[in-house]
C-alpha positions in Angstrom: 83.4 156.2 119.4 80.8 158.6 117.3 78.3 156.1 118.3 79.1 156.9 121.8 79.1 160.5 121.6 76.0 160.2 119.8 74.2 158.1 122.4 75.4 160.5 125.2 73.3 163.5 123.4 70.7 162.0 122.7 70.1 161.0 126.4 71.4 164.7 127.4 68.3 165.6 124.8 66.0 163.7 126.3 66.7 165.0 130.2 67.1 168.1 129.4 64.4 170.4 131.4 63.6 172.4 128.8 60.9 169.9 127.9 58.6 171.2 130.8 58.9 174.5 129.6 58.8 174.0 126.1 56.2 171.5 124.5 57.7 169.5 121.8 56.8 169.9 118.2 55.0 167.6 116.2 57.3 165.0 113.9 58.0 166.2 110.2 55.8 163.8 108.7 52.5 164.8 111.4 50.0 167.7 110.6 49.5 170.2 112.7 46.6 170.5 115.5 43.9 172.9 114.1 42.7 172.1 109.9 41.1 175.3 108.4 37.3 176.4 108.5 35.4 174.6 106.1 34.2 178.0 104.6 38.2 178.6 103.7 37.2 175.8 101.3 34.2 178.3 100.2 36.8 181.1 99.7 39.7 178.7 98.0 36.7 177.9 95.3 35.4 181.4 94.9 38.8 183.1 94.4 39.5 179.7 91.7 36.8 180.1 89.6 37.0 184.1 89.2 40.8 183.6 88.2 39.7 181.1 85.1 36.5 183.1 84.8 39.2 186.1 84.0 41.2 184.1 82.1 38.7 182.8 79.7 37.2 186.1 79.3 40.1 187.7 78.3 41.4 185.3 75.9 38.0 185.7 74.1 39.0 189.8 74.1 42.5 189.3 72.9 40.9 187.3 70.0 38.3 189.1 68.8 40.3 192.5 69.3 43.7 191.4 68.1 43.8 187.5 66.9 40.7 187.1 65.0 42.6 187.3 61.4 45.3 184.7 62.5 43.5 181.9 65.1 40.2 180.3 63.8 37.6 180.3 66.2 37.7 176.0 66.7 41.6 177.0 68.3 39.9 179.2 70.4 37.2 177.3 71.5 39.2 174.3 72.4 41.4 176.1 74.1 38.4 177.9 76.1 37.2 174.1 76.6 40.3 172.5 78.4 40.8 176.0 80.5 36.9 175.6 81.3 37.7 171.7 82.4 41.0 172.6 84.4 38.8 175.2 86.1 36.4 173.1 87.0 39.0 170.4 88.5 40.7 173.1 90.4 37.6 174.1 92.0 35.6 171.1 92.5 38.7 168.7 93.6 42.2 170.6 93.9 40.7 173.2 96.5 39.3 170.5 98.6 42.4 168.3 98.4 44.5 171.4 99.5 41.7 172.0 102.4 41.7 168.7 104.0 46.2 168.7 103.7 46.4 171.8 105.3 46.9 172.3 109.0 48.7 174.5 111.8 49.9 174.9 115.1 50.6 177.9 117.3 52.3 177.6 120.5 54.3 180.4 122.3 57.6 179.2 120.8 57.2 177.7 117.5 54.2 178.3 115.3 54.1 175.3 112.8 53.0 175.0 109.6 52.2 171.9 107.2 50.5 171.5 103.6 50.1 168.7 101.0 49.5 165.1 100.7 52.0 164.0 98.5 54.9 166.6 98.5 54.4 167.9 101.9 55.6 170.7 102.7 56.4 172.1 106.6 57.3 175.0 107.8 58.3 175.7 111.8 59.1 179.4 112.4 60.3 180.4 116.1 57.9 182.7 116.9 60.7 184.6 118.9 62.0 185.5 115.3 58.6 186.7 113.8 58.7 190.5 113.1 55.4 191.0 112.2 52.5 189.9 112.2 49.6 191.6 109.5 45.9 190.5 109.5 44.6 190.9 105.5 40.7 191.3 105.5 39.6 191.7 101.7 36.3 191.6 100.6 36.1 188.2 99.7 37.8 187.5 103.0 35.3 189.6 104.9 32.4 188.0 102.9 33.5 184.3 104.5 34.8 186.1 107.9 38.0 184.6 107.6 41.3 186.8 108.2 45.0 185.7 106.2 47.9 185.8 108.4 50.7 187.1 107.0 53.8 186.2 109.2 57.3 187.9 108.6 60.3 186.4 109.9 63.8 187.1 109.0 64.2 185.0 106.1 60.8 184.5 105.0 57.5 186.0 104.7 54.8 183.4 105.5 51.1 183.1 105.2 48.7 181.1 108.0 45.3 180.7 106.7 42.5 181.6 106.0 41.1 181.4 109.5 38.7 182.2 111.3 38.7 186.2 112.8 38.4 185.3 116.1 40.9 182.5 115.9 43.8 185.1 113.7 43.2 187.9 116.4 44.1 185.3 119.2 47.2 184.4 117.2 48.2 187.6 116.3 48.0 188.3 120.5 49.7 185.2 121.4 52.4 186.1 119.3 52.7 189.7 119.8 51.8 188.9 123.9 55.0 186.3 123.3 57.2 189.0 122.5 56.6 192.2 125.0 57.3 188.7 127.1 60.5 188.1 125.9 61.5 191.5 125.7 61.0 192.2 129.4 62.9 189.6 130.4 65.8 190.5 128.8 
């Protein structure tokens, strides 16, 4: 009988006419439609190697300030090393491998994001349940001219990007077109 029952919703699913309104979203296991700029890669890379830069600077500080006295400088060095070759793997490999798994889609219902390879990770947020929508422009941000789009919902506050300025305003206008929409209607 539940096989029945199932079998009767999944063809009331598949008639329904809510499919010519609303365009279907892509499987779990898909990426989205649009992949970042290639100079988010540029910006990934740049804000990488000024965190270990920082890093590695100050651990030199704390030890000839504080740590001198108790850490020789072969610990120190060594650990310098291996944060200088982790660095150098986050910028030259991990930023591109996060760059070519990450992709989106915006449509005026459902604004669908997906990143990773291997433990991928998708998010779908009804765009009818977005509350805001902020554009963040810092300098490095402004250097690439690429905007971060910071997407808050009622659970969860969500981040699209880097992209493209011209691409982020257009999203944040779909969106924010999509809901003087629906707020007219009702």
């Amino acid at each position: 009988m539940s096989f029945e029952v199932g079998s009767i919703i999944r063809n009331e699913m598949q008639q329904s006419p809510s499919d010519e309104c609303c365009p279907r979203l892509p499987s779990i296991l898909s990426s989205g439609g649009k992949r970042l700029p290639r100079h988010a890669l540029r910006y990934w890379r740049m804000v990488a190697a000024s965190v270990f830069s920082v890093l590695i600077i100050s651990i030199w500080i704390i030890w000839m300030v504080w740590l001198q006295q108790y850490i020789s400088f072969g610990v120190v060095s060594a650990i310098t090393a291996a944060l200088t070759a982790v660095g150098l793997l986050d910028v030259v490999c991990l930023s591109l491998w996060r760059w070519r798994h990450y992709s989106y889609t915006v449509s005026p219902q459902w604004v669908y994001i997906t990143e990773g390879r291997f433990l991928r990770r998708t998010l779908t947020i009804p765009v009818t349940k977005i509350i805001s929508v902020k554009l963040i422009r810092g300098p490095l941000l402004k250097g690439n001219h690429l905007t971060k789009l910071i997407l808050t919902s009622l659970l969860t506050v969500e981040s699209v990007g880097p992209v493209d300025e011209v691409e982020a305003l257009k999203i944040h206008d779909d969106i924010i077109s999509t809901h003087i929409i629906s707020e007219t209607t009702e």
